[in-house]
C-alpha positions in Angstrom: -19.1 25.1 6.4 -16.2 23.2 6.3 -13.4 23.0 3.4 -13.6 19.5 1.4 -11.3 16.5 1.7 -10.2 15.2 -1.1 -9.6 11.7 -0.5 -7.5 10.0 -3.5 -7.4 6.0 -2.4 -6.1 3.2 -4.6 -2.8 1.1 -4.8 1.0 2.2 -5.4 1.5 3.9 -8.6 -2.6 3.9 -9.9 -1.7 7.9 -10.3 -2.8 9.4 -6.8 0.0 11.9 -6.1 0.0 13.5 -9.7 -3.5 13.8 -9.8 -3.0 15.7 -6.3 -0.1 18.0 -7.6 -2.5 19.0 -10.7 -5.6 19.7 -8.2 -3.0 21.6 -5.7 -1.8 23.6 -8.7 -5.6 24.6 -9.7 -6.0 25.6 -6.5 -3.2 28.0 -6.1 -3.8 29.2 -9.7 -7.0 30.4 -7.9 -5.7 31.5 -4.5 -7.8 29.4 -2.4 -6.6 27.7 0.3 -5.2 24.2 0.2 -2.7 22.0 1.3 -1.7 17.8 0.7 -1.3 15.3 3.1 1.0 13.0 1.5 1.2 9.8 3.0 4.8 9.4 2.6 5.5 12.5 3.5 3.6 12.1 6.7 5.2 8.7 7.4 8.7 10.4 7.3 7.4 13.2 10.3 4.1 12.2 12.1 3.7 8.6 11.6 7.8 7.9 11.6 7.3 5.9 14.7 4.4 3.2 12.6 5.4 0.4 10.1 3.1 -1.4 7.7 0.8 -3.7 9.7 -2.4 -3.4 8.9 -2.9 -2.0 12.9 0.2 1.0 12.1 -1.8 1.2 8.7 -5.2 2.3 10.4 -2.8 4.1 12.9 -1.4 6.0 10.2 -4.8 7.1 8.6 -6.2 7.9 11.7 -3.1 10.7 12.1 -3.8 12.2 8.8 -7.7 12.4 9.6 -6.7 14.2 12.7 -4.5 16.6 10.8 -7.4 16.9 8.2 -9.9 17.7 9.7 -8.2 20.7 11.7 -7.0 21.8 7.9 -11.0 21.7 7.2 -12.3 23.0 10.2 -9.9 25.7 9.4 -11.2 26.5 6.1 -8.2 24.6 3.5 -9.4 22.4 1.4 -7.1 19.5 1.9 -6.0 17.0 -0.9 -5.1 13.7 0.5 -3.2 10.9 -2.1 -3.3 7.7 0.4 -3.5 4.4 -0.4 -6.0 3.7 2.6 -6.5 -0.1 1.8 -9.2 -0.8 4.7 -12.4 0.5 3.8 -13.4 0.8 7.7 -10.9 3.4 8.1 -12.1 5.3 5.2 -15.5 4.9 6.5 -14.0 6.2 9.4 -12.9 9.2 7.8 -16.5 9.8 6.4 -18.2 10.2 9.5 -15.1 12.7 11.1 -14.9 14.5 7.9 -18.4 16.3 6.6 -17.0 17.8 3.3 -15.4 14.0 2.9 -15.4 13.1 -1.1 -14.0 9.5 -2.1 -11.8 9.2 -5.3 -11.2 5.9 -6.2 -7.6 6.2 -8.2 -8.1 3.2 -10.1 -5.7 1.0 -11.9 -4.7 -2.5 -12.2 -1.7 -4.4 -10.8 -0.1 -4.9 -14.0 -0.3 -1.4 -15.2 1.1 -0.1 -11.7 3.8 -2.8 -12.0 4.6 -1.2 -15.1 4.6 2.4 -13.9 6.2 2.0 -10.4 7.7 5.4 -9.8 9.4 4.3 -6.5 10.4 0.9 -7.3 8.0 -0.8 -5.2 6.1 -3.6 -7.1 10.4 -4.7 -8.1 11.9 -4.8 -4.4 8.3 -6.7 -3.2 8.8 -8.9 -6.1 12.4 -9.5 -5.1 11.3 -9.7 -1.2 12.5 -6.1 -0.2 9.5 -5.5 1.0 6.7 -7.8 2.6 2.9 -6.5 2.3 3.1 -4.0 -0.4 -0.4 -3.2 -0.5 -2.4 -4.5 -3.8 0.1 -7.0 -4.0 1.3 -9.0 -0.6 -1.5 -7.2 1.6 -5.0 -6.9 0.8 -7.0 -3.0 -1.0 -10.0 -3.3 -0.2 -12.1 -1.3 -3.4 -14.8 0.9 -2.1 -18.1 0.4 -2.7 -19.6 3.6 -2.8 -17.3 6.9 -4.1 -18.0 10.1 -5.3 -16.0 9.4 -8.0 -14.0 6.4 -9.7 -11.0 7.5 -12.1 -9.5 4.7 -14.1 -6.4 6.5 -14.6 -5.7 3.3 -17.6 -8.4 5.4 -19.5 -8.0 9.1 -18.2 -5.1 11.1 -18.7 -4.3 13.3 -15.6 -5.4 16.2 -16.9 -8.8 14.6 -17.6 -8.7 12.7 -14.1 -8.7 16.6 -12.7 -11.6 17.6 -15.1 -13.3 14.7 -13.3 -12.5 15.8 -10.1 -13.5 19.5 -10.7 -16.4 18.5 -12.0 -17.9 16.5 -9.2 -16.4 19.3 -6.9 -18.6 22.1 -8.8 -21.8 19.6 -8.5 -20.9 18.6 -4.9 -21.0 22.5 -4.5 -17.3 22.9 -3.1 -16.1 24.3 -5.7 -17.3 27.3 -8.0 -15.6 26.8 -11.5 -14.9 29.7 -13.7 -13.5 28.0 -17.0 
């Protein structure tokens, strides 16, 4: 059987890599293997050649499906905090990955706006950037996740409880609290 794939989508700043860094951590706590595709850190290495179109977008995901589903195969559970706005390439993703479970990292604009760890929702107010996703370019919400985390209404350490949760009924994850 293969390792899970964690799939966090949503827009900039809904909370998708510090939910991944608290699952990573409970992970390693355990010793079981496990490893995060960031999607900025990929941009920087694998997809340093892509931009932002919506065709380098689905380019983009397609590389960290790739890189997944060796991790799988391979027996890590792999953690992967990507704003994946299209929901064809996360559909995508699906079929290629069979231990694939959807998080939908939910929050609105205006609470993102307010958050905005990198400074994005300011520089594409100001024009800096041109199609930052949720914004200028379109997210499309899925329709059908595992799981849904409004992280307006969950802390982070509840968003993992979540998470843990539908892992242990999903039977991925054996929890020993």
């Amino acid at each position: 059987m293969q390792s899970p794939v964690i799939w966090l989508t949503g827009i900039p700043a809904s909370g998708k890599t510090t939910i991944a860094a608290l699952l990573m951590d409970y992970y390693k706590q355990k010793n079981l293997p496990v490893d995060i595709l960031d999607g900025d850190e990929i941009r920087k290495t694998l997809s340093s050649d892509l931009g932002f179109s919506e065709k380098d977008r689905k380019e983009h995901n397609r590389r960290v499906i790739f890189v997944a589903k060796l991790l799988s195969k391979n027996g890590v559970t792999v953690i992967i905090p990507l704003i994946s706005p299209y929901r064809e390439t996360r559909e995508f993703a699906r079929k290629e990955l069979p231990n694939f479970i959807e998080v939908w990292v939910k929050a609105s604009v205006e609470e993102c706006k307010k958050r905005d760890p990198k400074g994005l929702y300011k520089k594409a107010l100001v024009g800096e950037i041109k199609n930052l996703t949720g914004l200028q370019a379109p997210y499309e919400e899925p329709k059908n996740p595992e799981l849904i985390i409004d992280t307006e209404k969950q802390t982070p350490q509840e968003s993992l409880e979540m998470i843990l949760s539908k892992l242990k009924e999903l039977k991925v994850l054996e929890i020993n609290h």
